[in-house]
N, CA, C and O atoms as a Tripos MOL2 file, in Angstrom:
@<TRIPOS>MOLECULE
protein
  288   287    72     0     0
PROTEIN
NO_CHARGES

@<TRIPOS>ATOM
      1 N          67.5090    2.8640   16.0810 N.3       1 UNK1
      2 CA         67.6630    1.6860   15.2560 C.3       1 UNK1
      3 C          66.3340    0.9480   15.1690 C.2       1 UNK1
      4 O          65.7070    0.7700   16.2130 O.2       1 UNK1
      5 N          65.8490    0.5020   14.0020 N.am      2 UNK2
      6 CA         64.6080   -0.0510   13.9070 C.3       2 UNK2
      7 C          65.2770   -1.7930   14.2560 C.2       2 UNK2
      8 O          65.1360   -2.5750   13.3170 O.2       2 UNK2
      9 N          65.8820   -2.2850   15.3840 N.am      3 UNK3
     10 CA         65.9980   -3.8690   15.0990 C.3       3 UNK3
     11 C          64.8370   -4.2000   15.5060 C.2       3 UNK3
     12 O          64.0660   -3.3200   15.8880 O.2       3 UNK3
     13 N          64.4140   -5.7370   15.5100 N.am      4 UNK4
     14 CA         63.4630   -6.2040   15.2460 C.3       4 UNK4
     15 C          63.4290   -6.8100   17.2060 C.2       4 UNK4
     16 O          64.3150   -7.4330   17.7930 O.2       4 UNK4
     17 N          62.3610   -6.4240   17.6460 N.am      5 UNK5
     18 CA         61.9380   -6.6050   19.0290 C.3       5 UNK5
     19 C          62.4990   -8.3030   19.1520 C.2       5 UNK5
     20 O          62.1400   -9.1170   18.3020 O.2       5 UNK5
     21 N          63.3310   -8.6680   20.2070 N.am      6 UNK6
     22 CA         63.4290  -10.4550   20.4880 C.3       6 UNK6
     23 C          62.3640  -10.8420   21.5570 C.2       6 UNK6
     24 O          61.8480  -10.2430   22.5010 O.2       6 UNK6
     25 N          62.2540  -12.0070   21.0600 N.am      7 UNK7
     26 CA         60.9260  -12.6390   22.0420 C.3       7 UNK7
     27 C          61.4780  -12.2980   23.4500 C.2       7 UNK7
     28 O          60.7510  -11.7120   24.2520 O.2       7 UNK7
     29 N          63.0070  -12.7240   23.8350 N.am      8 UNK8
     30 CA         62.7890  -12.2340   25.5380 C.3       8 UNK8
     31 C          63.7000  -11.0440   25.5900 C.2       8 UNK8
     32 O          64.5600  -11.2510   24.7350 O.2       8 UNK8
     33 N          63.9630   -9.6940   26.2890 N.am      9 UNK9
     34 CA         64.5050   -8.8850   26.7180 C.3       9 UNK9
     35 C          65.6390   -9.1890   26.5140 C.2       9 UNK9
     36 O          66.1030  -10.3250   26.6080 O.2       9 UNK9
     37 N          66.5130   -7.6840   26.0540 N.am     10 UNK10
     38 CA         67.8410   -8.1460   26.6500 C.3      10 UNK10
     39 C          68.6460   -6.7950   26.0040 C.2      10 UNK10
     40 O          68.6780   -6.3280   24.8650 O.2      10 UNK10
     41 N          69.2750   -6.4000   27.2750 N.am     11 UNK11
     42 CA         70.1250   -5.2170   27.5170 C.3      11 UNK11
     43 C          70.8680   -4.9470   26.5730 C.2      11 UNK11
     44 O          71.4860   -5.9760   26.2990 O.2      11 UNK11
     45 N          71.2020   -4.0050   25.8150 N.am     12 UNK12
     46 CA         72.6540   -3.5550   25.4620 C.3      12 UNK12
     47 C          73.3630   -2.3730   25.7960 C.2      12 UNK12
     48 O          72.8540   -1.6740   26.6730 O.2      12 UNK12
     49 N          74.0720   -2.1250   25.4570 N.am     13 UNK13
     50 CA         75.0900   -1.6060   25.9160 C.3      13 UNK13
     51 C          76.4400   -1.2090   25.3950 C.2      13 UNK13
     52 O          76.9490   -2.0370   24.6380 O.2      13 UNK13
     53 N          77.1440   -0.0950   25.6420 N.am     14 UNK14
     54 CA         78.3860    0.3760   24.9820 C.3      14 UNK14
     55 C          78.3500    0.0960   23.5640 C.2      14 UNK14
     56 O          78.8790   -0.8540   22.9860 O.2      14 UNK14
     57 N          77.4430    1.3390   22.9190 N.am     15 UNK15
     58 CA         77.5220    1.2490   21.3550 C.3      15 UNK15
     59 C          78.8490    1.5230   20.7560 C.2      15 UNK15
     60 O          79.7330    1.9510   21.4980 O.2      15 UNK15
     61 N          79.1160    1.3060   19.3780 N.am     16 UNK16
     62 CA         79.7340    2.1130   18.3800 C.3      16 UNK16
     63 C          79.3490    2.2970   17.4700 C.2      16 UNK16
     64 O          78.3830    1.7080   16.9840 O.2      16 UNK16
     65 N          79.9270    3.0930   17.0040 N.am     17 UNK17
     66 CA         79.1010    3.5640   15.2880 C.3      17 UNK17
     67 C          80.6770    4.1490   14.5310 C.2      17 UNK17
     68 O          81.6860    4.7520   14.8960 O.2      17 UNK17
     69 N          80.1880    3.6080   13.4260 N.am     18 UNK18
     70 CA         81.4480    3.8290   12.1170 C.3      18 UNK18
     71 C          80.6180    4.5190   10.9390 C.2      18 UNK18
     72 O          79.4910    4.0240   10.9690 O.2      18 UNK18
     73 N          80.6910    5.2060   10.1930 N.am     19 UNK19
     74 CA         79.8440    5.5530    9.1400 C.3      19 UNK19
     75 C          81.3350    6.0500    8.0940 C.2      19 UNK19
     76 O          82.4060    6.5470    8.4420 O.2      19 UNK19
     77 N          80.7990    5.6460    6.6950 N.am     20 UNK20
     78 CA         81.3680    5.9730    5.9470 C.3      20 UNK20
     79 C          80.3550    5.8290    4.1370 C.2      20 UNK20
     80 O          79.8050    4.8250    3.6830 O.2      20 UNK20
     81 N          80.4400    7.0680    3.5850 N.am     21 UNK21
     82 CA         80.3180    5.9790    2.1770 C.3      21 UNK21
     83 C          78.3520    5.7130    2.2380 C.2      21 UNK21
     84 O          77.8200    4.8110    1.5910 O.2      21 UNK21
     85 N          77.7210    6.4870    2.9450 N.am     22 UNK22
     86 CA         76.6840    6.2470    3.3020 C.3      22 UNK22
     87 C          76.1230    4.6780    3.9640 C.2      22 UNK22
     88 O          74.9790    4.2250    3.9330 O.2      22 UNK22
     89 N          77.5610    3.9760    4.6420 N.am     23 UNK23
     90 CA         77.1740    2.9460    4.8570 C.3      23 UNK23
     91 C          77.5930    3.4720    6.7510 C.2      23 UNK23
     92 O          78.5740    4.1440    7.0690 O.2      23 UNK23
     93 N          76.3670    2.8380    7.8650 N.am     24 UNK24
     94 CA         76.7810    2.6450    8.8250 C.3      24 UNK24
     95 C          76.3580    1.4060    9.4400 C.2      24 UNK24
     96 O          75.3040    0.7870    9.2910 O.2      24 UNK24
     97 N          77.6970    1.0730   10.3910 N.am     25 UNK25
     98 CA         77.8930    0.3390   11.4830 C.3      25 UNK25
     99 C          77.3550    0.3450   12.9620 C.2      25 UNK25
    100 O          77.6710    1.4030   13.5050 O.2      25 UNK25
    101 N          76.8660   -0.2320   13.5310 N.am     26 UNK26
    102 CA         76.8270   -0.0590   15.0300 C.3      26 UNK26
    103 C          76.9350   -1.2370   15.4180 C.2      26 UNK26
    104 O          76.5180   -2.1500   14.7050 O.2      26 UNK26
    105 N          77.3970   -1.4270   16.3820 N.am     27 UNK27
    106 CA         78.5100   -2.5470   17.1450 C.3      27 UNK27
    107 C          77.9720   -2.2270   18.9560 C.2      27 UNK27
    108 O          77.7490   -1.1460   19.5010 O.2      27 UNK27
    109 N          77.9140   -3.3090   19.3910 N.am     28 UNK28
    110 CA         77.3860   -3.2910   20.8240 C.3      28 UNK28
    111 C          77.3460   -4.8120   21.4790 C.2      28 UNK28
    112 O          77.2670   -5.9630   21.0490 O.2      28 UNK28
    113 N          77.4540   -4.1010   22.8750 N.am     29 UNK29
    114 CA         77.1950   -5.6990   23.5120 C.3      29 UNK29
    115 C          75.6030   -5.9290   24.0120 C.2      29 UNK29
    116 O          74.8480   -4.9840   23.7810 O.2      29 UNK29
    117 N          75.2490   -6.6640   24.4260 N.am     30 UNK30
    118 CA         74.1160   -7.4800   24.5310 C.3      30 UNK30
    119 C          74.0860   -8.7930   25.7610 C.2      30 UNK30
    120 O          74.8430   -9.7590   25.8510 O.2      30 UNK30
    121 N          73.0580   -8.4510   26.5230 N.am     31 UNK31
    122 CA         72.7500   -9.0520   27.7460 C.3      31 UNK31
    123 C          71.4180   -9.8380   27.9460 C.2      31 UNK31
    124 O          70.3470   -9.2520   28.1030 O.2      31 UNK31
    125 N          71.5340  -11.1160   27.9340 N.am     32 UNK32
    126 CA         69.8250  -11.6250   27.6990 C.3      32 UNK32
    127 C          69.4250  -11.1010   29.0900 C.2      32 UNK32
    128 O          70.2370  -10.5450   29.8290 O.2      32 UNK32
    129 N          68.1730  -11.3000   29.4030 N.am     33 UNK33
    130 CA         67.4740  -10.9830   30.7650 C.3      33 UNK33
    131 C          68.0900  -11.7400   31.9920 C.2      33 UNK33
    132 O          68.1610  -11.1220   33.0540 O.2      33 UNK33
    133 N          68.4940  -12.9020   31.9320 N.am     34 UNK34
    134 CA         68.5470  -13.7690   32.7160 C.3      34 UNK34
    135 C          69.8580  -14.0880   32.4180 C.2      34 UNK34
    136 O          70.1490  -14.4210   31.2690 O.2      34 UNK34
    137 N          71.0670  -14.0060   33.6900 N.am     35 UNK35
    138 CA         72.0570  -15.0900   33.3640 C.3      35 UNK35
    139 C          73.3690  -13.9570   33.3670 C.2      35 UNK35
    140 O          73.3040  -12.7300   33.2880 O.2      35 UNK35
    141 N          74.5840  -14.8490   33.4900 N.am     36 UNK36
    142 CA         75.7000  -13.7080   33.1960 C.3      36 UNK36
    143 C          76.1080  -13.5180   31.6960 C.2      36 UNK36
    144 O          76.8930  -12.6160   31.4030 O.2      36 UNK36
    145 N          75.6440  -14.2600   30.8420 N.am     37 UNK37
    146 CA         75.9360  -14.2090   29.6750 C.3      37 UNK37
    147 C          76.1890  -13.1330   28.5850 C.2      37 UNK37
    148 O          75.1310  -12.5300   28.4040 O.2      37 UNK37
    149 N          76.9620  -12.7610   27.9630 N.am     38 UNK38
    150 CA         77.2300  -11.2440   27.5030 C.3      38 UNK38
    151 C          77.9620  -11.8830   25.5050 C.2      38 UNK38
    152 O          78.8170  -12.6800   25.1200 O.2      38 UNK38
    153 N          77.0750  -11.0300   24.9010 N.am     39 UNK39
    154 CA         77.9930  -11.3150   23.3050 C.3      39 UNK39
    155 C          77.5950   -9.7410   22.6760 C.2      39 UNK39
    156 O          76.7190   -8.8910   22.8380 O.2      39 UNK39
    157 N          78.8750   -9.9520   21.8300 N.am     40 UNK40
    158 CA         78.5820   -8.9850   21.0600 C.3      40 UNK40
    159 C          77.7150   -8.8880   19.7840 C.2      40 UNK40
    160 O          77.8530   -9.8690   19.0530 O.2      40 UNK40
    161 N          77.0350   -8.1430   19.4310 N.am     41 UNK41
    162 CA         76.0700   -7.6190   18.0770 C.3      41 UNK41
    163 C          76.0280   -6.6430   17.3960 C.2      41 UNK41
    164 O          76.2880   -5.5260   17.8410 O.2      41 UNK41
    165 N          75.6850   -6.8790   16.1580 N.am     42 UNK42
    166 CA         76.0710   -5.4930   15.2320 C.3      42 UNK42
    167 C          75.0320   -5.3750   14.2460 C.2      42 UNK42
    168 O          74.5790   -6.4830   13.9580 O.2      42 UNK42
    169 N          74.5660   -4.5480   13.7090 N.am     43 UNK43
    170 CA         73.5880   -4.3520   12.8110 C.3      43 UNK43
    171 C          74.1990   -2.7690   12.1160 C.2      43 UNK43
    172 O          74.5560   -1.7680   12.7380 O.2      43 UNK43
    173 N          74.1600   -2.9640   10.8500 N.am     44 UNK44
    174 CA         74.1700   -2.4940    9.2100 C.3      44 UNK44
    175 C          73.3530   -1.9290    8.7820 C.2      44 UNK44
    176 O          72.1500   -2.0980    8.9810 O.2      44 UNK44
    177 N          73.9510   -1.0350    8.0140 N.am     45 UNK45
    178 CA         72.9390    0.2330    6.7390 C.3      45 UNK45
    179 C          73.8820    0.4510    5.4530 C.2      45 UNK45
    180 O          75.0890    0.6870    5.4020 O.2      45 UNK45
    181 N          73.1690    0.3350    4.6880 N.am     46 UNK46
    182 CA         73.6900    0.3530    3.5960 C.3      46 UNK46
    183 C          72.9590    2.1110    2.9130 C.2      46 UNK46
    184 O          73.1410    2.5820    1.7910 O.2      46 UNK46
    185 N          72.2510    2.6390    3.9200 N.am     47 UNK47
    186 CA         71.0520    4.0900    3.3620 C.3      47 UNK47
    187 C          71.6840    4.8250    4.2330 C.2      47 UNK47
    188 O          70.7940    5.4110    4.8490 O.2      47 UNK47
    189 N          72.6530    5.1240    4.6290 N.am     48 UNK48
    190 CA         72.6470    6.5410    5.6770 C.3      48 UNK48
    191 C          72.0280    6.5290    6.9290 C.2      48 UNK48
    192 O          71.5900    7.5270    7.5010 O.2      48 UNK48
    193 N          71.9930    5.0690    7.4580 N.am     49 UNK49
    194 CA         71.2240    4.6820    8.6260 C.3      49 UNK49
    195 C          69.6190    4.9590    8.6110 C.2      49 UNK49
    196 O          68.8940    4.9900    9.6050 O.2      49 UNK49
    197 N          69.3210    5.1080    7.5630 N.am     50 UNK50
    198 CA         68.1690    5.2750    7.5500 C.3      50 UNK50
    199 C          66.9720    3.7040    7.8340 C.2      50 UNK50
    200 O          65.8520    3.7200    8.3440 O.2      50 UNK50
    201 N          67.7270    2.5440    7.3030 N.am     51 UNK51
    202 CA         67.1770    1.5470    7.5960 C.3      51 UNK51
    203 C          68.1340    0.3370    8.2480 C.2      51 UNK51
    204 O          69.2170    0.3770    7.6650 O.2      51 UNK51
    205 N          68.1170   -0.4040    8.9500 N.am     52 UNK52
    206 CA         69.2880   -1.2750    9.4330 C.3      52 UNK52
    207 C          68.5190   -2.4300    8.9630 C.2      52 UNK52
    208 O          67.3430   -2.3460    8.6100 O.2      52 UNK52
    209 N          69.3260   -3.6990    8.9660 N.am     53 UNK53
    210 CA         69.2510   -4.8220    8.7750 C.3      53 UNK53
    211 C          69.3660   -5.5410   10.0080 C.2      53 UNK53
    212 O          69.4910   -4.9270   11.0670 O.2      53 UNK53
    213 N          69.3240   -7.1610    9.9420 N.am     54 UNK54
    214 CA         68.9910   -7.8840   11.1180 C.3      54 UNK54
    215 C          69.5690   -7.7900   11.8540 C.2      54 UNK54
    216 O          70.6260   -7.4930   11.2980 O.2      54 UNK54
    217 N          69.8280   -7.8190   13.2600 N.am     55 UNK55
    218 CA         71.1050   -8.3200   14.6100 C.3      55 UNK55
    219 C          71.6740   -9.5800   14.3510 C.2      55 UNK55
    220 O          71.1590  -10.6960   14.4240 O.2      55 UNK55
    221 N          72.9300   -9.2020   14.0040 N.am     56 UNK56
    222 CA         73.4650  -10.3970   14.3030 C.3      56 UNK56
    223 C          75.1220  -10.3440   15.6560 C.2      56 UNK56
    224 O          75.8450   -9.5790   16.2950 O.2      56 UNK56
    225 N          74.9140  -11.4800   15.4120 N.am     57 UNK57
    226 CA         76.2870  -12.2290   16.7800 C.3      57 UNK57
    227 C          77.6430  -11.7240   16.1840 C.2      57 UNK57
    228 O          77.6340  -11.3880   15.0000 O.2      57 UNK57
    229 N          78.5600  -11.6580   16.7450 N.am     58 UNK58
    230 CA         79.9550  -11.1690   16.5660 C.3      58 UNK58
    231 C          80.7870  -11.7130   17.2850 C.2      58 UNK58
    232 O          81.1510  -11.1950   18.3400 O.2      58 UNK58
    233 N          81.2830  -12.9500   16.8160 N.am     59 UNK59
    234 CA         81.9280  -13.9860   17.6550 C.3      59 UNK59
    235 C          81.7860  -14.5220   19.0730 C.2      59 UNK59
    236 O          80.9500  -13.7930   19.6080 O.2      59 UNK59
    237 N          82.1920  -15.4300   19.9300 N.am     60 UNK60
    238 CA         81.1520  -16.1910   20.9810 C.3      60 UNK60
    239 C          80.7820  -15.2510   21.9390 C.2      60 UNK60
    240 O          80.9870  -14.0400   22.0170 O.2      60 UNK60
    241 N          79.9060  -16.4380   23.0040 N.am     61 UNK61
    242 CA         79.2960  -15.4150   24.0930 C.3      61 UNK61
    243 C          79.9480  -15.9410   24.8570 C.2      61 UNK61
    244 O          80.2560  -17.1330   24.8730 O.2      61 UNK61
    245 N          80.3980  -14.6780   25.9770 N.am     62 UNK62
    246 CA         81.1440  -14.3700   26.9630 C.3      62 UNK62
    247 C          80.3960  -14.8410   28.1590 C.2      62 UNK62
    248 O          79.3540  -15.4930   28.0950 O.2      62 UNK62
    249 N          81.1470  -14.3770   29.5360 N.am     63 UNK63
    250 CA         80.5920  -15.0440   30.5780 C.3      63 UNK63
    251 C          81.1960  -13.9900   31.3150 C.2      63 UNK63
    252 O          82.3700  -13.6950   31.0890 O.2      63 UNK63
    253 N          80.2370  -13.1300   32.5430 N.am     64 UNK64
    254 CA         80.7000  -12.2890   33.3900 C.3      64 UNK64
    255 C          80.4540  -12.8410   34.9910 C.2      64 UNK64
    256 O          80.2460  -12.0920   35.9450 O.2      64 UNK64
    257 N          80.5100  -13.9820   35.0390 N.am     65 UNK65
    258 CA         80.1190  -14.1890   36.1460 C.3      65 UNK65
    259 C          81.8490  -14.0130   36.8500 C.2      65 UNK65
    260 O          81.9380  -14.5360   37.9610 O.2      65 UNK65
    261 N          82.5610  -13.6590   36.5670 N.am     66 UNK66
    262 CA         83.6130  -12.9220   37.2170 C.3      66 UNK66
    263 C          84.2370  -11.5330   36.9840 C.2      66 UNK66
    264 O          85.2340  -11.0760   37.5420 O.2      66 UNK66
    265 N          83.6250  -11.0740   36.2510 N.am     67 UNK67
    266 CA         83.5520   -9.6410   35.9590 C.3      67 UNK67
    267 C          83.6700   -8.2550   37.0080 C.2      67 UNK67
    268 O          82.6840   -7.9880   37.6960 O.2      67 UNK67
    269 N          84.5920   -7.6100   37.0780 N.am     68 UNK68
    270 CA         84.5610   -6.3200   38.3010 C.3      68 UNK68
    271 C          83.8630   -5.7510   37.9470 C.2      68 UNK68
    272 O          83.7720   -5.4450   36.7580 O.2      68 UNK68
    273 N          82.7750   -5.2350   39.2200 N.am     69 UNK69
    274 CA         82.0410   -4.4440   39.4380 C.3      69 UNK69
    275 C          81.8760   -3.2140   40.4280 C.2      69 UNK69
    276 O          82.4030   -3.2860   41.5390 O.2      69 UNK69
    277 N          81.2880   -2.2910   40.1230 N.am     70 UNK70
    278 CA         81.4220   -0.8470   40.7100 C.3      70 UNK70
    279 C          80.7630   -1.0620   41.7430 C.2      70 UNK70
    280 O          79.5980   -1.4540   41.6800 O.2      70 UNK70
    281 N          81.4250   -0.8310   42.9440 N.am     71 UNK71
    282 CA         80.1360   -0.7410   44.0480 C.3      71 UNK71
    283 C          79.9650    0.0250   44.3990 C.2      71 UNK71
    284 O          80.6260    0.9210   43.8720 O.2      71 UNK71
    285 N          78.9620    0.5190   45.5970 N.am     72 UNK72
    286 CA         77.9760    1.7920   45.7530 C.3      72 UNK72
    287 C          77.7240    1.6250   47.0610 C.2      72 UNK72
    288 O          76.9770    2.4060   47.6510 O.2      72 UNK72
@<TRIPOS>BOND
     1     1     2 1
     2     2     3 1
     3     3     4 2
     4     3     5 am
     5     5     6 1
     6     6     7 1
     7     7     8 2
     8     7     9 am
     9     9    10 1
    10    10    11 1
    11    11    12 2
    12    11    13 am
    13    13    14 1
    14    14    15 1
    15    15    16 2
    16    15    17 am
    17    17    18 1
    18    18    19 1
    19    19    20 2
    20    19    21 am
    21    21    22 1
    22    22    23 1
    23    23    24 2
    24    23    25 am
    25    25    26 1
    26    26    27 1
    27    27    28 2
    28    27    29 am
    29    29    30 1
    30    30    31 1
    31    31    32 2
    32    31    33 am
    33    33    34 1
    34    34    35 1
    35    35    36 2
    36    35    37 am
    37    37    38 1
    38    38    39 1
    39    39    40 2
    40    39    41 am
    41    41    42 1
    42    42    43 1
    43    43    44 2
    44    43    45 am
    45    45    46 1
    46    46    47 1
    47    47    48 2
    48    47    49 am
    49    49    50 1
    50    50    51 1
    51    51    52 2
    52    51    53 am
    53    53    54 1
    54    54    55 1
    55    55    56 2
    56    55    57 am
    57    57    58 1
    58    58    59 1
    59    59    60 2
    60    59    61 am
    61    61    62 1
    62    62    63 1
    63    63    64 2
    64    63    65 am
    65    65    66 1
    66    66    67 1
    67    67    68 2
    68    67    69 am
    69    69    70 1
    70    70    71 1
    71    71    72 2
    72    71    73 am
    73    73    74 1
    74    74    75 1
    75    75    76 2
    76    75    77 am
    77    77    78 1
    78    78    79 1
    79    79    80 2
    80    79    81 am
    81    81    82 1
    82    82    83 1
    83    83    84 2
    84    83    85 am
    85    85    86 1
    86    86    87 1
    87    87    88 2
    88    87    89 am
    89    89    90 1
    90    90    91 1
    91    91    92 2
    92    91    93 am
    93    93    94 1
    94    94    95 1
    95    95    96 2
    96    95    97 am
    97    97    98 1
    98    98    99 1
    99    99   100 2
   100    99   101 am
   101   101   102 1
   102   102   103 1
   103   103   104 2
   104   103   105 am
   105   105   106 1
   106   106   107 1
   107   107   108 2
   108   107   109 am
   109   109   110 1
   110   110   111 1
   111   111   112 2
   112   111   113 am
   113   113   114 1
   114   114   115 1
   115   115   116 2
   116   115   117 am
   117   117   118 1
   118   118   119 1
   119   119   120 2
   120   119   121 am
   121   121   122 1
   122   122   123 1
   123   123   124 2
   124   123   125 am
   125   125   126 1
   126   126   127 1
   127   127   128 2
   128   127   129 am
   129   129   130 1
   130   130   131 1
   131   131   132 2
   132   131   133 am
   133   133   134 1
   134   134   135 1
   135   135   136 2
   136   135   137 am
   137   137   138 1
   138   138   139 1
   139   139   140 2
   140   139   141 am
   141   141   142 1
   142   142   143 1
   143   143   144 2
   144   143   145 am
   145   145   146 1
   146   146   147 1
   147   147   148 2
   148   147   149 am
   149   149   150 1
   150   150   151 1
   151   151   152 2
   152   151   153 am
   153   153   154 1
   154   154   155 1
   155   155   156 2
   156   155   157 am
   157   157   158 1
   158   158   159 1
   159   159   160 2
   160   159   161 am
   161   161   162 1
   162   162   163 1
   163   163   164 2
   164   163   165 am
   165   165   166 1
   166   166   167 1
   167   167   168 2
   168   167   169 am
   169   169   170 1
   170   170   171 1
   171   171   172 2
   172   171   173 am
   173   173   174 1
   174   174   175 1
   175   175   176 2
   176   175   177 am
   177   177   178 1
   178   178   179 1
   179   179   180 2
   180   179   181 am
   181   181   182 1
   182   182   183 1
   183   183   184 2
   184   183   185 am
   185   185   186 1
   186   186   187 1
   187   187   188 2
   188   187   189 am
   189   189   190 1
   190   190   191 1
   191   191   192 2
   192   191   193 am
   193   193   194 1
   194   194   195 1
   195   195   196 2
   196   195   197 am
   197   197   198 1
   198   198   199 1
   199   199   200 2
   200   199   201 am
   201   201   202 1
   202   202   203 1
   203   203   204 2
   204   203   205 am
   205   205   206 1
   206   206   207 1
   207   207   208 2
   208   207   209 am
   209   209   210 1
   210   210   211 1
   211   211   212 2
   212   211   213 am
   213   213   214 1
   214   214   215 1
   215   215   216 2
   216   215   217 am
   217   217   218 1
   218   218   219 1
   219   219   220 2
   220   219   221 am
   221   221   222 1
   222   222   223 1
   223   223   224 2
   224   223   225 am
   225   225   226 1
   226   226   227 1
   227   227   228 2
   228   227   229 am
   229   229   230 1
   230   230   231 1
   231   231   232 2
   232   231   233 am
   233   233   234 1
   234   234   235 1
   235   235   236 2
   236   235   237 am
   237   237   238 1
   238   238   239 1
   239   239   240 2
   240   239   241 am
   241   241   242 1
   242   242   243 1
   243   243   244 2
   244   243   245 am
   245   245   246 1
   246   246   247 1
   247   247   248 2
   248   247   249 am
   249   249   250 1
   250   250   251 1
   251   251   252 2
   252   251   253 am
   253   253   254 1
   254   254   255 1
   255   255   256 2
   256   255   257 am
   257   257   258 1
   258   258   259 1
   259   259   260 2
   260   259   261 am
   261   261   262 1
   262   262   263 1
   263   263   264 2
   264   263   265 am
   265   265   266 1
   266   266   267 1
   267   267   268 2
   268   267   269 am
   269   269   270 1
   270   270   271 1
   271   271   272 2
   272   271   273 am
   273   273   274 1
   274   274   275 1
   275   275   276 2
   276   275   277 am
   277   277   278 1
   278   278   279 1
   279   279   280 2
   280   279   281 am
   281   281   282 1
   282   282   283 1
   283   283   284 2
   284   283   285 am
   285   285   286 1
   286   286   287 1
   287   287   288 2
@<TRIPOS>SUBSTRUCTURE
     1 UNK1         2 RESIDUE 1 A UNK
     2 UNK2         6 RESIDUE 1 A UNK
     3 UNK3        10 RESIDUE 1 A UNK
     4 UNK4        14 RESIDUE 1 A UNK
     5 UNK5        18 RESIDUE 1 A UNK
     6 UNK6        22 RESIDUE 1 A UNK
     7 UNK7        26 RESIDUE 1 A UNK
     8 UNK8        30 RESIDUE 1 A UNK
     9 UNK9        34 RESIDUE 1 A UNK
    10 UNK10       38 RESIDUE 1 A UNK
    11 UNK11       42 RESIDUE 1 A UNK
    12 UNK12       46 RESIDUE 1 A UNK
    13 UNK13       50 RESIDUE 1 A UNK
    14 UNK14       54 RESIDUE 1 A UNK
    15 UNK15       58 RESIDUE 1 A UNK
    16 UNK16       62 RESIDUE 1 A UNK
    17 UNK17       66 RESIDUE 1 A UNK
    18 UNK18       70 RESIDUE 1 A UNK
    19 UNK19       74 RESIDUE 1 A UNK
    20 UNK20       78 RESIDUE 1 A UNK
    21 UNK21       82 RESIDUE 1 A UNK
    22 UNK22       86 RESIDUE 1 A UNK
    23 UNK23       90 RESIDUE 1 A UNK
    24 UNK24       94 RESIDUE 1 A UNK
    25 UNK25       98 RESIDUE 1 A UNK
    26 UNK26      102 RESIDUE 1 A UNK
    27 UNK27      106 RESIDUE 1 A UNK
    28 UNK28      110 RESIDUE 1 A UNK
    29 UNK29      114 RESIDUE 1 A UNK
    30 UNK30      118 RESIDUE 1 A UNK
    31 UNK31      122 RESIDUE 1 A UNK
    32 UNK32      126 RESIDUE 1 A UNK
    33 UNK33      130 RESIDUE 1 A UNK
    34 UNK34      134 RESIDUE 1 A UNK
    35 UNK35      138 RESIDUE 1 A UNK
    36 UNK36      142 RESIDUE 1 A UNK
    37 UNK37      146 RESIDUE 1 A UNK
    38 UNK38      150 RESIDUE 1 A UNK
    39 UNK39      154 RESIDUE 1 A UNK
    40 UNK40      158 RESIDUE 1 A UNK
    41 UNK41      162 RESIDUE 1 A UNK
    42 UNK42      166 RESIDUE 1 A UNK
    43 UNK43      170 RESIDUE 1 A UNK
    44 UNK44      174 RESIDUE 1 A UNK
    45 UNK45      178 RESIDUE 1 A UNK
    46 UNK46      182 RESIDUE 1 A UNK
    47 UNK47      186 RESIDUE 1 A UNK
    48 UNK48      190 RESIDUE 1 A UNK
    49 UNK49      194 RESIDUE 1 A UNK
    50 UNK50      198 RESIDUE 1 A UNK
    51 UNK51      202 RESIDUE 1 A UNK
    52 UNK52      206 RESIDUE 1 A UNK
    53 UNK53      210 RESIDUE 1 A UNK
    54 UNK54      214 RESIDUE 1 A UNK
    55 UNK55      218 RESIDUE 1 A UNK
    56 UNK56      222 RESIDUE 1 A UNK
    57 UNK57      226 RESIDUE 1 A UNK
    58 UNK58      230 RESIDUE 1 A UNK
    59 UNK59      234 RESIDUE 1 A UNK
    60 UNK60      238 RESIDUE 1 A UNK
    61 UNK61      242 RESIDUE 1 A UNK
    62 UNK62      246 RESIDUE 1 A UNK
    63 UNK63      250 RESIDUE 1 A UNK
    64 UNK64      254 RESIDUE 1 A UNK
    65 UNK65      258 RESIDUE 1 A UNK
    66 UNK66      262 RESIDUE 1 A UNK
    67 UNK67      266 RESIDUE 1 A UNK
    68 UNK68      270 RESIDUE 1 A UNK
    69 UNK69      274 RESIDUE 1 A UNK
    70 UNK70      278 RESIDUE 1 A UNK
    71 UNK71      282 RESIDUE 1 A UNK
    72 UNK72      286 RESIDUE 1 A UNK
């Protein structure tokens, strides 16, 4: 995906992708660097994925500071 680098870091995670119609979807969550904070984002093609459009938000940001985690 060509998105556009954000001034600070930040993780994503668990893609999806929909394609149809030469149009695709990808859908993912997103983790700033710092913090438990978690939202979802999605970015668009209207070319066969050949070019995507901006990141944007996909309703509010979440909070994992109680979230189960795998331990090791």
């Amino acid at each position: 995906m060509n998105v556009n680098t954000p001034r600070r870091p930040r993780d994503r995670f668990t893609p999806g992708v929909a394609a149809y119609g030469g149009a695709v979807l990808v859908i993912y969550g997103a983790r700033k660097d710092v913090g438990p904070r978690v939202s979802m984002r999605y970015v668009t093609s209207a070319e066969d994925g050949v070019t995507f459009g901006r990141e944007r938000r996909l309703g509010r940001t979440g909070d994992l500071t109680c979230a189960a985690t795998a331990g090791g």
